[in-house]
VMD Tcl script that draws the C-alpha trace (Angstrom):
set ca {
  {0.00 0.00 0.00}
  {1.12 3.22 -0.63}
  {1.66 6.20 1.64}
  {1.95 4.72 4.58}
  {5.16 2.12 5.92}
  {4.77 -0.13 8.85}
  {7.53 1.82 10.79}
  {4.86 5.24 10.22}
  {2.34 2.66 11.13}
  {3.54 1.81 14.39}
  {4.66 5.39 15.22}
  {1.00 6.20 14.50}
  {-0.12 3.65 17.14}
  {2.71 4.38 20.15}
  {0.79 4.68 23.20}
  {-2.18 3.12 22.19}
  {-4.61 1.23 24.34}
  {-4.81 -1.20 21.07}
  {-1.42 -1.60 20.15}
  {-1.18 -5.32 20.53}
  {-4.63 -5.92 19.89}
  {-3.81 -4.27 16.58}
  {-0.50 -6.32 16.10}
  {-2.21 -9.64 16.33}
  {-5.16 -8.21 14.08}
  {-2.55 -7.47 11.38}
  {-1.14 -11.09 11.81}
  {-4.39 -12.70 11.20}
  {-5.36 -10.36 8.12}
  {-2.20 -11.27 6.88}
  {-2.37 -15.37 6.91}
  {-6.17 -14.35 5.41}
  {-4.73 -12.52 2.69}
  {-4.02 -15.85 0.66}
  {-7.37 -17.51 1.07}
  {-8.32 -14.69 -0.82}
  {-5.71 -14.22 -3.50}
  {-4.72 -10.75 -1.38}
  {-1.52 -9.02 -1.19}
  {-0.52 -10.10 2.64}
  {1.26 -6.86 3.13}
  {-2.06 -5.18 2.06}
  {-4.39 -6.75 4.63}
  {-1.72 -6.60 7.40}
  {-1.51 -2.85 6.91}
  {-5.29 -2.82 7.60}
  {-5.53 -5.20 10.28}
  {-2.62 -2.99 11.90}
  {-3.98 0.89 11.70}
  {-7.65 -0.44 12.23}
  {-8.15 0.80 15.73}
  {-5.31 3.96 15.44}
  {-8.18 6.20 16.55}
  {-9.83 4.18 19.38}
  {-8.50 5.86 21.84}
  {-9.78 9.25 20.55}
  {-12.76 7.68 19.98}
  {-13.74 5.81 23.45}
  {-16.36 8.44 24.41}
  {-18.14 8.63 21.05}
  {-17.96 4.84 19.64}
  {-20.40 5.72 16.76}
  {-17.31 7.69 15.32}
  {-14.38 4.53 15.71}
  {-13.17 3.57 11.78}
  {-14.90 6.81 10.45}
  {-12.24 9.31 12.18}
  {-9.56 6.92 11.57}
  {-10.08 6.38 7.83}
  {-10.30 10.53 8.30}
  {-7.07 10.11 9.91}
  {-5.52 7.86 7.10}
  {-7.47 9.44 3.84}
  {-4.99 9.28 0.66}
  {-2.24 7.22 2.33}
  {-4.55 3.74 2.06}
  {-6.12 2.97 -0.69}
  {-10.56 3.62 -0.51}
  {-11.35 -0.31 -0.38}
  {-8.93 -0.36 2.92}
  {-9.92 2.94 4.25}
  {-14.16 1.20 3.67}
  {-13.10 -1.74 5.61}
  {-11.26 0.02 8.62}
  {-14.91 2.27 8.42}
  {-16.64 -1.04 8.77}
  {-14.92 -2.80 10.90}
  {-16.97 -2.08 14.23}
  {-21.06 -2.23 13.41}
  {-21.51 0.73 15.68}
  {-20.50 3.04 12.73}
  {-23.18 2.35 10.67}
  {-21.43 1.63 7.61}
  {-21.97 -2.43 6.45}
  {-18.83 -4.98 5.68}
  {-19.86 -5.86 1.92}
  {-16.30 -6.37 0.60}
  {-14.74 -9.55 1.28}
  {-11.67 -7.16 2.93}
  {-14.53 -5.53 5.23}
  {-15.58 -8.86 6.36}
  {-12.10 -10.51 6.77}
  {-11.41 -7.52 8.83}
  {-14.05 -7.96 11.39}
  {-13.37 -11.86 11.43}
  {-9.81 -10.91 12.17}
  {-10.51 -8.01 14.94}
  {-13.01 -10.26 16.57}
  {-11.22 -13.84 16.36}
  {-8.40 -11.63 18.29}
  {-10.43 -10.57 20.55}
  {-11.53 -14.20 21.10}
  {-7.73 -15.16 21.47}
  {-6.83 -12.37 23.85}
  {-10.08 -12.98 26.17}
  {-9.59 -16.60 25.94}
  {-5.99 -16.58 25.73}
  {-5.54 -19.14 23.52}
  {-2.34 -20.67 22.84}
  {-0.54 -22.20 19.91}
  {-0.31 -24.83 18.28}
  {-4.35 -25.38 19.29}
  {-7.07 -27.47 18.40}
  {-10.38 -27.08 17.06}
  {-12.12 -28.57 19.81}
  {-10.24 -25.56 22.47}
  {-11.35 -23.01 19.53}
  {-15.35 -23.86 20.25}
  {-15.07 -24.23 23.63}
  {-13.55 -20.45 23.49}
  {-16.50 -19.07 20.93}
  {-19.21 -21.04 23.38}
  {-17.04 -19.21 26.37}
  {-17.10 -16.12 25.06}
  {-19.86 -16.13 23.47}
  {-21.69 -15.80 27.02}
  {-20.93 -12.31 27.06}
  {-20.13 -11.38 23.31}
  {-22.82 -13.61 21.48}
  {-21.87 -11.43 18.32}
  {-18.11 -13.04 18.28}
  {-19.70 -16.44 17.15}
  {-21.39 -15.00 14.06}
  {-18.38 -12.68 13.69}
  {-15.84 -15.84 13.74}
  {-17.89 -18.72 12.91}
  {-20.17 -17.40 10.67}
  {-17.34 -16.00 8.41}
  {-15.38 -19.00 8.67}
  {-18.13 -21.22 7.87}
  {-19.28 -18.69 4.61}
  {-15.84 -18.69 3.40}
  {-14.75 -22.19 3.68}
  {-12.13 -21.44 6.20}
  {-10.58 -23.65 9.72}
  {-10.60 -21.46 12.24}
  {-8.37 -23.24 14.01}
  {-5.83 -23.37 10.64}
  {-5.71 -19.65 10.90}
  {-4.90 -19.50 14.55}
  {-2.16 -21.63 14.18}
  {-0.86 -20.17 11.27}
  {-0.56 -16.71 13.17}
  {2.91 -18.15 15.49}
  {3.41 -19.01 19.10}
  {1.68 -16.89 21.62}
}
mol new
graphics top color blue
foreach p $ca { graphics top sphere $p radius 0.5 }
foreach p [lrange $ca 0 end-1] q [lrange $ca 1 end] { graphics top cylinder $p $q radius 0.2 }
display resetview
């Protein structure tokens, strides 16, 4: 992607409340990229500056992914700066795009890993048990995860693993 490097990108997100969150996001986007004939550096560019204005955001939720793609205009291309926009449902704008959808998969299966704290190498049978766990207070991360998953063909547990050790 143009305009923007990782090194900016992480300067961007110093001091962040998401910065790891945002880290792991950009790993998953980038093992998705594949399943999808993407550019891995592409998705993991999104996955990483996703949540750069949640912070600012925190009081006014309805405005997280529409200030940061304000924050990012012509230094990601529109179909990245749509999915960080669509990334949390509380902005009103839909994932249509199979890049906005991959993005929330990603955001929320790393939410599921960091709540959880799931380990690697895992297996499928500790990946339900984590979407049923979670799910008890977050019923939207099993649609989120499983639900895209399940659309697109996809192991959930295959991705996890293919993020690394945590």
């Amino acid at each position: 992607m143009a305009g923007i490097t990782e090194v900016e990108a992480h300067r961007l997100l110093e001091g962040s409340s998401k910065l790891f969150h945002s880290i792991l996001v950009a790993r998953i986007m980038e093992v998705l990229a594949p399943f999808f004939s993407a550019v891995p550096q592409d998705w993991s560019m999104v996955g990483l500056l996703h949540d750069i204005d949640h912070d600012a955001t925190a009081a006014n939720p309805s405005q997280h992914g529409l200030l940061a793609a304000e924050m990012l205009a012509g230094r990601l291309p529109d179909a990245s700066l749509r999915a960080i926009k669509a990334h949390d449902y509380r902005s009103g704008v839909k994932p249509v795009t199979v890049l906005d959808r991959a993005l929330v998969f990603a955001d929320n299966l790393a939410i599921l890993i960091e709540d959880q704290s799931i380990k690697t190498p895992c297996m499928s049978i500790v990946l339900f048990d984590a979407v049923r766990n979670e799910g008890r207070d977050k019923p939207w991360i099993a649609e989120n995860v499983l639900g895209f998953a399940e659309r697109e063909g996809i192991a959930i547990w295959d991705i996890v693993n293919r993020i690394g050790p945590r």
